[in-house]
C-alpha positions in Angstrom: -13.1 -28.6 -9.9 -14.4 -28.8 -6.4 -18.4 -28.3 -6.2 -17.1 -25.9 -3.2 -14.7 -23.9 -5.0 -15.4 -20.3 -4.2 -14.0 -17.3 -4.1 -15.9 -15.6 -1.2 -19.8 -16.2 -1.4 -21.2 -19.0 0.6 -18.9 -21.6 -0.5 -20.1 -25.3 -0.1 -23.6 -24.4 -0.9 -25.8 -24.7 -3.6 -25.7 -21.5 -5.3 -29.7 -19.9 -5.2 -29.4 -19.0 -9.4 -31.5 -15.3 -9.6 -33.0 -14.5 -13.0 -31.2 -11.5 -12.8 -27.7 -13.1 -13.3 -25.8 -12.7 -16.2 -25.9 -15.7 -18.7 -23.2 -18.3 -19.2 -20.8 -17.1 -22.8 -21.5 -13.4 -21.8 -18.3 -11.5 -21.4 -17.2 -8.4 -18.8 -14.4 -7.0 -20.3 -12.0 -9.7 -21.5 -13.5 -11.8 -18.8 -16.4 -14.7 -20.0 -19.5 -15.7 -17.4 -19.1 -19.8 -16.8 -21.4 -20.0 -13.9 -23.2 -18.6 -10.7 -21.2 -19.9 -7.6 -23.5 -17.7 -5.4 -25.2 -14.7 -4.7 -26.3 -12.2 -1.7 -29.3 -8.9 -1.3 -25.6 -7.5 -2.3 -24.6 -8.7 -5.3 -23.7 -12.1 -8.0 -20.3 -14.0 -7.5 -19.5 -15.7 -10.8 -17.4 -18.4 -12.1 -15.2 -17.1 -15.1 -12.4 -17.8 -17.6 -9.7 -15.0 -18.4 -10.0 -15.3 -21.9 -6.3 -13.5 -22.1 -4.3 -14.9 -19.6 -6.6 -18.9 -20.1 -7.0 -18.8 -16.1 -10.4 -19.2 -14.3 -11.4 -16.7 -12.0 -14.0 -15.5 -9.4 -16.2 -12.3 -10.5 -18.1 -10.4 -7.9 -20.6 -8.2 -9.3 -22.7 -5.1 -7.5 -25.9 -5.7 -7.7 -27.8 -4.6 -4.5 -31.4 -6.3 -4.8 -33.1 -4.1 -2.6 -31.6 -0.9 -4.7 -30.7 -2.2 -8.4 -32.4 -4.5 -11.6 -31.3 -5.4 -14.4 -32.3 -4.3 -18.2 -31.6 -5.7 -21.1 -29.7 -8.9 -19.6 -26.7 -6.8 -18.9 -27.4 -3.1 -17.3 -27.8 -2.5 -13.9 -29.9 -0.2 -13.3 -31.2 1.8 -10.1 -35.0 0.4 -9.0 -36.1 4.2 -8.6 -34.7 7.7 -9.5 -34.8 7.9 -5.7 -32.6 5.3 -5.0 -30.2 6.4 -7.6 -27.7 8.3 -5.0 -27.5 5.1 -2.7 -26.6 3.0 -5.5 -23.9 5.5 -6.5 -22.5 5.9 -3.0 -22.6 2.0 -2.7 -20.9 1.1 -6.3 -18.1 3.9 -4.8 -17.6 1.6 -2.3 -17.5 -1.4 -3.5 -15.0 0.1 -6.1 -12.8 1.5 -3.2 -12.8 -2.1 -1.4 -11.4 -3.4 -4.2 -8.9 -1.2 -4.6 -8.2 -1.8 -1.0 -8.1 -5.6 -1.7 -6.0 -5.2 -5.0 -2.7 -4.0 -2.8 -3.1 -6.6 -0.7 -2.0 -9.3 -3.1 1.2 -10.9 -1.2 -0.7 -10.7 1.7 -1.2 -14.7 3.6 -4.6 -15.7 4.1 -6.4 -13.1 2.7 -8.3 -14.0 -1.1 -6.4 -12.0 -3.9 -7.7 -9.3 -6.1 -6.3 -9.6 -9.7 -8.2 -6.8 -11.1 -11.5 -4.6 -11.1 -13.5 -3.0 -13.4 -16.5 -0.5 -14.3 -19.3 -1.8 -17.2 -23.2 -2.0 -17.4 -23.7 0.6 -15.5 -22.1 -1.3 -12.0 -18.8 -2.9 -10.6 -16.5 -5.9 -10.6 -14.1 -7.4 -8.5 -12.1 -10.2 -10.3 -10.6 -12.9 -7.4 -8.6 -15.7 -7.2 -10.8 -19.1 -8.0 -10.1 -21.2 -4.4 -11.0 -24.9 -4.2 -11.7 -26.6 -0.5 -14.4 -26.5 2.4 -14.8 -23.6 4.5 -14.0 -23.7 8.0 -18.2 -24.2 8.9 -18.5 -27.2 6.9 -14.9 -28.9 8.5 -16.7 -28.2 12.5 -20.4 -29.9 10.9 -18.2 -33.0 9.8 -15.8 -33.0 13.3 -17.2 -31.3 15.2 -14.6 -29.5 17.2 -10.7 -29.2 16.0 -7.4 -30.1 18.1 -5.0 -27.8 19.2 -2.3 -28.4 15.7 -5.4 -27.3 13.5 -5.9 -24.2 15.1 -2.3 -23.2 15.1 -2.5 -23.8 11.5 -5.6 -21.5 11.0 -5.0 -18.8 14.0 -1.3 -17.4 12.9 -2.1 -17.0 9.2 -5.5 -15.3 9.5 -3.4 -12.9 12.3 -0.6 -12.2 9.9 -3.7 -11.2 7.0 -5.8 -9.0 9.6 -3.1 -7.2 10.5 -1.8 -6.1 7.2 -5.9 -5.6 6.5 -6.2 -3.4 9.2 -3.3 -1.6 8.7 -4.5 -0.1 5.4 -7.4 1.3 7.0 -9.7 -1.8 6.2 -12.0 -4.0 8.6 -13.2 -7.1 7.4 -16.4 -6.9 9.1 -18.1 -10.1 9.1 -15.1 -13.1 10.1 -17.3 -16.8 10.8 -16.6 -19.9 10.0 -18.7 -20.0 6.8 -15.9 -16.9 5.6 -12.7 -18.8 6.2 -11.8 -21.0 3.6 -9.3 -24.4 4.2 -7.3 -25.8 1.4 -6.4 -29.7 1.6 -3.5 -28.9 3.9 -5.4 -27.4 6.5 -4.5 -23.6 5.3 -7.1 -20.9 6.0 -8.6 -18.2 3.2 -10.3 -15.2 4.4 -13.0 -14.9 1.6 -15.9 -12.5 1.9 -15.2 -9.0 3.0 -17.9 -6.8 3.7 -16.7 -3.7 4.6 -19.0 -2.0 1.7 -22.1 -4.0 3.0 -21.9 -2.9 6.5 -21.2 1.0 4.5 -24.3 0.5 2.6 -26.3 -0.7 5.2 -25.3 2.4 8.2 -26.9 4.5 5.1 -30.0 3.4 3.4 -33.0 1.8 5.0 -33.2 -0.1 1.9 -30.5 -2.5 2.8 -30.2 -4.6 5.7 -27.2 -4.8 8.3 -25.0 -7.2 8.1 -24.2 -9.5 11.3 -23.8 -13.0 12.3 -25.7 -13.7 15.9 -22.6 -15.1 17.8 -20.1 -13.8 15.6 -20.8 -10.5 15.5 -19.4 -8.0 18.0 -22.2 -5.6 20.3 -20.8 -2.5 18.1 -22.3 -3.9 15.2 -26.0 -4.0 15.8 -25.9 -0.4 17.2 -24.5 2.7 15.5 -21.0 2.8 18.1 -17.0 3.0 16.2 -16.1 -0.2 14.4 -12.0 -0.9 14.3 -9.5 -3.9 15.0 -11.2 -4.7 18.2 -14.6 -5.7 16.1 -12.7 -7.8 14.1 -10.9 -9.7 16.9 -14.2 -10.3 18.4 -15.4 -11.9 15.2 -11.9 -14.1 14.9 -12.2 -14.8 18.6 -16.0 -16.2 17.9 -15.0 -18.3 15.5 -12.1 -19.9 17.4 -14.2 -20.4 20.6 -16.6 -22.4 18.2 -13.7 -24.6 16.2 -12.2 -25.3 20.1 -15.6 -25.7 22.0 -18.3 -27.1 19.2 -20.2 -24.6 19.8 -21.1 -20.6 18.7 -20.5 -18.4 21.4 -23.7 -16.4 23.3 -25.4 -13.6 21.6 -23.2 -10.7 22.5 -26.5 -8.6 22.5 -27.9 -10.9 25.0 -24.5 -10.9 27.0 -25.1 -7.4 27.7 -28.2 -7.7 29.4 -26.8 -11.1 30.7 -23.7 -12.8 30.2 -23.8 -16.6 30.1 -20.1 -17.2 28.5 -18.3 -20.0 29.7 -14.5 -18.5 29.7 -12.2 -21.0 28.0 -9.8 -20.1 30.9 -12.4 -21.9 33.4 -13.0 -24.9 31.5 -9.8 -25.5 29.8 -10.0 -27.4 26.6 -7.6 -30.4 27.0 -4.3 -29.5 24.7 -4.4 -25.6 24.2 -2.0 -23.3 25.5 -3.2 -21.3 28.4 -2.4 -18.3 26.9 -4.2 -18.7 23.9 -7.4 -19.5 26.2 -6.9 -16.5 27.9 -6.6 -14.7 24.8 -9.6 -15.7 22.9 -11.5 -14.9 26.6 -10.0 -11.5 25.9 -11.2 -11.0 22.4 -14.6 -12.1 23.9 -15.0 -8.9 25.8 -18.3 -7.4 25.4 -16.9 -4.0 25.8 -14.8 -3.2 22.7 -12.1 -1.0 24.9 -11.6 -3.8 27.2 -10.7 -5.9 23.9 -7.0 -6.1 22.9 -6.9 -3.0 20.3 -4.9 -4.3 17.8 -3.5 -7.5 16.5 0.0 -6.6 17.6 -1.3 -6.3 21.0 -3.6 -9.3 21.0 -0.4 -11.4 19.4 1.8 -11.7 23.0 -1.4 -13.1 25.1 -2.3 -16.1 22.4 1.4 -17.1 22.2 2.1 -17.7 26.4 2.6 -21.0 26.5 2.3 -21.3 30.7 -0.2 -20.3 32.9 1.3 -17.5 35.7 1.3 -18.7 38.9 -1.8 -19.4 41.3 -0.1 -16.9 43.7 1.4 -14.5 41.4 0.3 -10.9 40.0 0.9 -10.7 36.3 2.1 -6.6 37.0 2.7 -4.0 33.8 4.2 -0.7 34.2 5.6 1.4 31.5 9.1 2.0 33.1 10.0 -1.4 34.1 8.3 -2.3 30.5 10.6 0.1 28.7 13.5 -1.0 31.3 13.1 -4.7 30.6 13.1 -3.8 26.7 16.3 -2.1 26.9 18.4 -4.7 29.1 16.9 -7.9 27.0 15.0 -9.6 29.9 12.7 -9.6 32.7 13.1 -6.6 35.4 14.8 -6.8 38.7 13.1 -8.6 41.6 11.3 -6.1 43.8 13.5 -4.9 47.3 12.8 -6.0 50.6 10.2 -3.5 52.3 6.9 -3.3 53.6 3.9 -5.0 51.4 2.2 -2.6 48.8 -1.5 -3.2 48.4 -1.5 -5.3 45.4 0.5 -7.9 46.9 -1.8 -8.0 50.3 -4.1 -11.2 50.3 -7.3 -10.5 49.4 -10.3 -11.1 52.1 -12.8 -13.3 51.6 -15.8 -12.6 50.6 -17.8 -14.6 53.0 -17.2 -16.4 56.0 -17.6 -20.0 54.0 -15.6 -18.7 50.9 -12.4 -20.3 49.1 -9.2 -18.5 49.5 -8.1 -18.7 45.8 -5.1 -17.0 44.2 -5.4 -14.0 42.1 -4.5 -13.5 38.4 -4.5 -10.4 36.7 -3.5 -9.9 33.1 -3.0 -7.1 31.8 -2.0 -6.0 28.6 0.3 -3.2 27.5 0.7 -1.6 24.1 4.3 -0.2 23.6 5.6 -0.3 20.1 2.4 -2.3 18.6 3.4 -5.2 21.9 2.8 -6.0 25.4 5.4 -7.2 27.7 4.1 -9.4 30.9 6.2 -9.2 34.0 5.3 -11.9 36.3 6.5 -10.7 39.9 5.7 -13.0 42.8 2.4 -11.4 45.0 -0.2 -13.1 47.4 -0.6 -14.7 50.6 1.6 -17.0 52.7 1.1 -20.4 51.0 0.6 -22.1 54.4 -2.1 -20.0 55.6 -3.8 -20.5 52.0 -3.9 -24.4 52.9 -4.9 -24.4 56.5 -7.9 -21.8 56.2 -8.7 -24.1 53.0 -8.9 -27.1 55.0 -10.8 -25.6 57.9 -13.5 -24.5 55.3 -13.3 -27.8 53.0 -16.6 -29.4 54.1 -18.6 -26.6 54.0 -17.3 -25.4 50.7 -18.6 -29.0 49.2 -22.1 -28.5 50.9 -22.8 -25.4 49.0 -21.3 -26.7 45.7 -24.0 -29.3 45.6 -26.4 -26.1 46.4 -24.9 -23.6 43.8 -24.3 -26.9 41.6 -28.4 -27.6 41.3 -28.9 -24.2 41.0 -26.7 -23.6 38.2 -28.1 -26.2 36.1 -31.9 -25.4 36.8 -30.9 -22.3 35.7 -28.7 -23.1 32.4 -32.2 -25.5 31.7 -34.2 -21.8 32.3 -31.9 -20.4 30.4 -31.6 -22.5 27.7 -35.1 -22.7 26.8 -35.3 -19.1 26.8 -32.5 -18.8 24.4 -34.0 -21.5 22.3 -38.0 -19.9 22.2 -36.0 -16.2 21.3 -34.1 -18.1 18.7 -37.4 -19.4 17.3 -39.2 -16.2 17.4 -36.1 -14.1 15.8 -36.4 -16.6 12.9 -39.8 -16.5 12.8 -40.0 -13.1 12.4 -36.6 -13.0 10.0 -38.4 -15.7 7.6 -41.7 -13.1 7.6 -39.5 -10.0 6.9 -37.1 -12.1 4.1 -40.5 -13.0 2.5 -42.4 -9.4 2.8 -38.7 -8.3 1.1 -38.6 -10.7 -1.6 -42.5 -10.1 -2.4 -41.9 -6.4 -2.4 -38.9 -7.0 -5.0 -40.9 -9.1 -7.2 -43.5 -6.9 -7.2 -41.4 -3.7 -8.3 -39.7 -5.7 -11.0 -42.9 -6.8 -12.5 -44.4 -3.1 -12.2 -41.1 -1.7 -14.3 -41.2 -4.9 -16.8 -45.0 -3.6 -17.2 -44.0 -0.3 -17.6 -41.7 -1.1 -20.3 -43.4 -3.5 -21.8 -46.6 -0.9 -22.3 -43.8 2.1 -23.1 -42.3 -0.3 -26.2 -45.7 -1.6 -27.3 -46.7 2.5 -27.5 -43.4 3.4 -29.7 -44.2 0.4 -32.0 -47.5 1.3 -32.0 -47.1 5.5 -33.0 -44.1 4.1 -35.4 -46.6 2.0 -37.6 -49.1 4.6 -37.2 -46.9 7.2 -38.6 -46.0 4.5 -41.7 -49.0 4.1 -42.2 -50.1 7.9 -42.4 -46.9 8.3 -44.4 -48.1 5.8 -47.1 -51.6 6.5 -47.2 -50.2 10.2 -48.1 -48.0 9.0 -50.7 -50.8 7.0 -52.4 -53.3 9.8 -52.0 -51.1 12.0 -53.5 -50.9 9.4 -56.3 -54.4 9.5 -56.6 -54.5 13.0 -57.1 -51.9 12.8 -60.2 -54.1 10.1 -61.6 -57.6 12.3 -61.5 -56.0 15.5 -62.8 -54.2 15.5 -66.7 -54.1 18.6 -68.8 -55.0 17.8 -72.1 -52.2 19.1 -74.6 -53.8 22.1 -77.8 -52.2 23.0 -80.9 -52.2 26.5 -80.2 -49.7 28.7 -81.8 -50.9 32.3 -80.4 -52.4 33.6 -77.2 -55.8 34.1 -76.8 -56.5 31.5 -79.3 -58.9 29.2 -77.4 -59.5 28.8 -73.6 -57.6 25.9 -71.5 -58.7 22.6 -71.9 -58.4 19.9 -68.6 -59.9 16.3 -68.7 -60.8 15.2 -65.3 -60.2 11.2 -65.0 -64.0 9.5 -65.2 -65.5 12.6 -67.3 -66.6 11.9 -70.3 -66.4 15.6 -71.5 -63.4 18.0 -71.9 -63.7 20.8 -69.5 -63.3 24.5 -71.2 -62.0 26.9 -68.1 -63.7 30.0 -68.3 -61.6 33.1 -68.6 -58.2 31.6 -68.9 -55.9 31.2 -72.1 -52.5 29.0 -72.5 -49.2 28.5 -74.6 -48.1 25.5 -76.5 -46.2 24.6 -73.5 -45.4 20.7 -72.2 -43.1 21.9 -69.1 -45.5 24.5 -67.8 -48.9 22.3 -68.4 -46.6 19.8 -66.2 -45.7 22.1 -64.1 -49.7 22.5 -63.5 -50.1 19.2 -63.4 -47.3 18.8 -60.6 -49.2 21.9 -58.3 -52.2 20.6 -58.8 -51.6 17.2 -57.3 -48.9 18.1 -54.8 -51.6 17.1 -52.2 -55.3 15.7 -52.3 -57.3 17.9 -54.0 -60.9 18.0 -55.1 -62.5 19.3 -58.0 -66.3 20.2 -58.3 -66.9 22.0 -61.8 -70.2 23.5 -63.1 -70.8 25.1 -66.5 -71.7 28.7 -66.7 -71.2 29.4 -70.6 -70.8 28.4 -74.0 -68.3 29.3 -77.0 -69.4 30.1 -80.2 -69.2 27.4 -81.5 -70.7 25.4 -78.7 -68.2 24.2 -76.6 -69.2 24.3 -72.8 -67.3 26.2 -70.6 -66.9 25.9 -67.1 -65.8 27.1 -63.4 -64.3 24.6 -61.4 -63.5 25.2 -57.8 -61.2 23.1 -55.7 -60.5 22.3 -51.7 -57.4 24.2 -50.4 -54.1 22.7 -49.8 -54.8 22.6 -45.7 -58.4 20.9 -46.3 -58.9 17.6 -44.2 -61.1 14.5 -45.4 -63.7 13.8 -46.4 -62.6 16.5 -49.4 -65.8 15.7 -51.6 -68.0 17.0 -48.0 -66.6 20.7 -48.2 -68.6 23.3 -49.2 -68.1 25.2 -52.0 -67.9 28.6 -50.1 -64.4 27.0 -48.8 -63.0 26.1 -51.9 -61.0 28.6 -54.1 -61.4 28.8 -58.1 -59.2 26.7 -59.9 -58.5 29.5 -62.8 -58.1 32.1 -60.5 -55.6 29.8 -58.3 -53.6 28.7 -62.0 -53.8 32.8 -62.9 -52.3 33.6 -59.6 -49.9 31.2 -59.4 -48.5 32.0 -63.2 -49.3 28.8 -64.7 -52.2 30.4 -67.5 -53.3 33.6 -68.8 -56.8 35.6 -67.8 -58.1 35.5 -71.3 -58.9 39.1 -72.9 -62.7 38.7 -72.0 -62.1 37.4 -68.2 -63.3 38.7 -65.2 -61.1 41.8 -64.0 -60.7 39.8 -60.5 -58.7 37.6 -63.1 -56.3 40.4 -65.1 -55.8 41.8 -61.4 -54.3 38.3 -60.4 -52.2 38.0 -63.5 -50.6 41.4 -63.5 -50.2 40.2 -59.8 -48.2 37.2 -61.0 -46.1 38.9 -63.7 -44.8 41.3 -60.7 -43.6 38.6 -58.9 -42.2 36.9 -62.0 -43.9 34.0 -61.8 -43.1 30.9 -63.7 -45.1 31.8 -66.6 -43.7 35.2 -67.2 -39.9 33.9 -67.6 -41.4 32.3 -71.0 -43.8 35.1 -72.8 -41.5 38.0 -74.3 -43.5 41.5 -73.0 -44.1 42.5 -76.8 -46.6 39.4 -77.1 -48.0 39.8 -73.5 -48.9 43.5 -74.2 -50.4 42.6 -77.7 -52.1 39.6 -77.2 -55.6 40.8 -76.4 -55.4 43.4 -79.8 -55.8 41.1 -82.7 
């Protein structure tokens, strides 16, 4: 393939490869990325494959640089929450012109739409893949075309604009860098920019789109845009392929028109009409600019040049008479001379009688007819006053001559030092821009980066809570066993505990138990249900000598250190088994004890589903 093939981005050029574009292999829809072919401040054009149909294509992607990033190597994303709405209203747009573009597909010269879609977050156009050199590149290898190769590029691009324009769409941007010629000679227009131009009337954030030379006077200031702005911009661009070079400013031609009409110096080869046509779509003023293609057609086609002595005269009814008998109207009737046909005075007493040529150019039915009708002096008072004036006329040529070009030099310079100075302060804008861009993508990277480094960061910290729990309560199971009796009535001895690292048993005082496995586990599983810890001290004796103790533990809701809390915070470990229905207050226990038991049997706790109520009620008799 053609390093120049494009499909509307700055063909023929290097493509300036962001970060932000999307990787070679990824796929939009049933479409996969190949390459960058170019990219704008509005968005990425890639080179694709239809994986579906096996065809390449051109993908344009929104992706406004001033408004958008991209996350996660595929979603586009609005820069702020405050830019969010213009990136919105902008993706609408860009979505409507392709639409627009999409029912334009049989239409000549104009780059096809095959489809467009909606995915990561932004919008696709999927063109036509065109091969050639654009139009730009052809005038910096020749210079300047003859009159066959504009034929071959002017009727096509009219036949395209017109069908354009007639579903309500403007191009917006026409140069020779946006016309596209295949290795026949026949012209592309590539490039719209109808939603640039939208996005840039709206947001500060984006800048307006224009082309010094190409660009009509409406489209630096906020006046209507139509037909007429894009026959300025086609007009442009054939002044420059005809001439060699881009037309003035049209902002400078308003405070001072320099433009050389192509009428004046007539190009060797070209029609006269088409001359005279291109002058037209020059106009600074868009109303004095044919208004529509149909219009402009007529004027480009005449292939003579009226008269030097004849009025080119329009007027509806003779128009719409001519139309209806197939030709040109009547000659006028012999009568006295109306004004338009009087010969105009001089303006001085040393100036050139010259013939007069109006055009003018009449919209009925989308055309203009042009009735030439014979006006103007007497021919042989034209030559004799032309004579008589002859040598002074040539004295002030040489005058006006030197003038003229000590002024273009003036002139010139000017142009060239408020050329420099526009670039100048372009270059310093593009870099403030760009370093403003950079620095808000590396603030949100930061900003993620620190956001994911925090998530990570409270995830392990609550894993590692959640296992130091798990082996605390671990622990706990480990430090606290209850040590199995053979006891076959109630009241029979006191319960027994072993605390891990003790080298005695540990007599409860005032509690008694049951020969029971599940309900000492069942201890066993309440006690250890979450760090606990137990600080026991004797208080008593058996009969028979065994030490008996009170033991009081921390609470359920205690936080470490557990060993540091003082005893008047921790609850007895009997009373909390009592109350819980895990043992039985002995017969001699404190009453604070019986209370809590008779407590527990109320709420038929999970002692009191085993004991039958004839051995509760007898157990402290015997």
């Amino acid at each position: 393939m053609d390093p120049s093939t494009t499909a509307g981005s700055m063909p023929g050029q290097p493509p300036e490869v962001d970060h932000s574009a999307l990787k070679p292999g990824q796929m939009i829809g049933r479409y996969e990325i190949v390459s960058v072919l170019g990219q704008g401040g509005f968005g990425i054009t890639y080179r694709a494959r239809d994986v579906q149909l096996g065809r390449d294509v051109a993908i344009k992607e929104y992706l406004p640089s001033a408004l958008a990033i991209r996350e996660a190597g595929s979603t586009v994303l609005p820069r702020t929450t405050k830019l969010a709405d213009d990136f919105g209203w902008g993706r609408e747009r860009f979505v409507s012109e392709g639409r627009t573009l999409a029912t334009l597909h049989r239409t000549p010269a104009i780059v096809h739409v095959f489809d467009f879609l909606e995915t990561n977050g932004t919008a696709y156009i999927v063109m036509e893949l065109l091969s050639g050199e654009t139009l730009e590149d052809r005038l910096k290898r020749q210079g300047k075309l003859g009159p066959e190769e504009i034929e071959g590029i002017l009727w096509p691009l009219l036949d395209g604009l017109e069908q354009v324009h007639q579903a309500g769409f403007l191009h917006r941007d026409i140069k020779p860098a946006n016309i596209l010629l295949d290795a026949a000679g026949h012209p592309t227009l590539i490039d719209f920019g109808a939603s640039r131009a939208a996005m840039a009337g709206r947001t500060t954030a984006m800048t307006a789109i224009f082309t010094p030379g190409y660009a009509a006077p409406e489209q630096m200031t906020s006046a209507k845009q139509g037909p007429p702005t894009d026959i300025y911009g086609l007009s442009a661009t054939l002044y420059h392929a005809i001439t060699g070079k881009v037309p003035p400013n049209s902002f400078e031609r308003i405070l001072e028109d320099t433009y050389e009409p192509l009428a004046q110096s007539k190009p060797a080869g070209f029609a006269p009409g088409m001359l005279a046509g291109i002058d037209a779509g020059l106009a600074v003023a868009a109303r004095d600019r044919p208004q529509t293609i149909a219009s402009w057609r007529p004027l480009l086609g005449l292939t003579a040049a009226p008269a030097a002595d004849a009025t080119v005269v329009m007027g509806a009814s003779r128009s719409q008479e001519a139309a209806r008998s197939g030709g040109l109207p009547p000659p006028p009737t012999e009568g006295p001379a109306t004004p338009s046909a009087v010969a105009p005075k001089p303006r001085s007493s040393t100036a050139l009688w010259a013939a007069i040529v109006v055009v003018v150019l009449a919209v009925v039915g989308g055309a203009g007819y042009y009735l030439l009708v014979p006006r103007g002096p007497d021919p042989e008072v034209v030559k004799a006053r032309a004579l008589a004036e002859e040598a002074e006329a040539k004295r002030k040529q040489a005058e006006e001559e030197a003038a003229r070009v000590k002024a273009e030099v003036e002139q010139r310079q000017k142009a060239e030092e408020a050329a420099a100075a526009r670039k100048r302060e372009e270059e310093a804008q593009a870099a403030m821009r760009k370093q403003m861009e950079d620095d808000a993508r590396r603030k949100i990277e930061t900003e993620l980066a620190e956001q994911r480094r925090q998530e990570e960061a409270a995830k392990a910290k609550a894993e590692q809570e959640e296992t130091d729990r798990r082996k605390a309560i671990e622990d706990a199971r480990k430090k606290i066993e209850f040590v199995a009796g053979d006891f076959d009535h109630f009241g029979k001895t006191l319960v027994t505990i072993a605390l891990k690292d003790h080298a005695d048993e540990i007599q409860l005082q005032g509690v008694d138990i049951v020969d029971d496995p599940a309900l000492r586990q069942l201890a066993v599983t309440a006690l250890a249900a979450q760090p606990r810890h137990v600080k026991c001290r004797q208080t008593d004796r058996l009969t028979d000598g065994t030490p008996l103790y009170r033991c009081l533990i921390t609470p359920l809701n205690a936080k470490e250190p557990l060993a540091d809390i003082p005893d008047a915070d921790r609850s007895d470990l009997a009373l909390a088994l009592v109350r819980n229905g895990l043992v039985l207050a002995s017969c001699d226990a404190p009453r604070l004890y019986a209370d809590a038991e008779d407590d527990a049997r109320r709420r038929a706790q999970s002692l009191w589903g085993r004991v039958k109520v004839p051995e509760y009620k007898g157990r402290c008799s015997k």
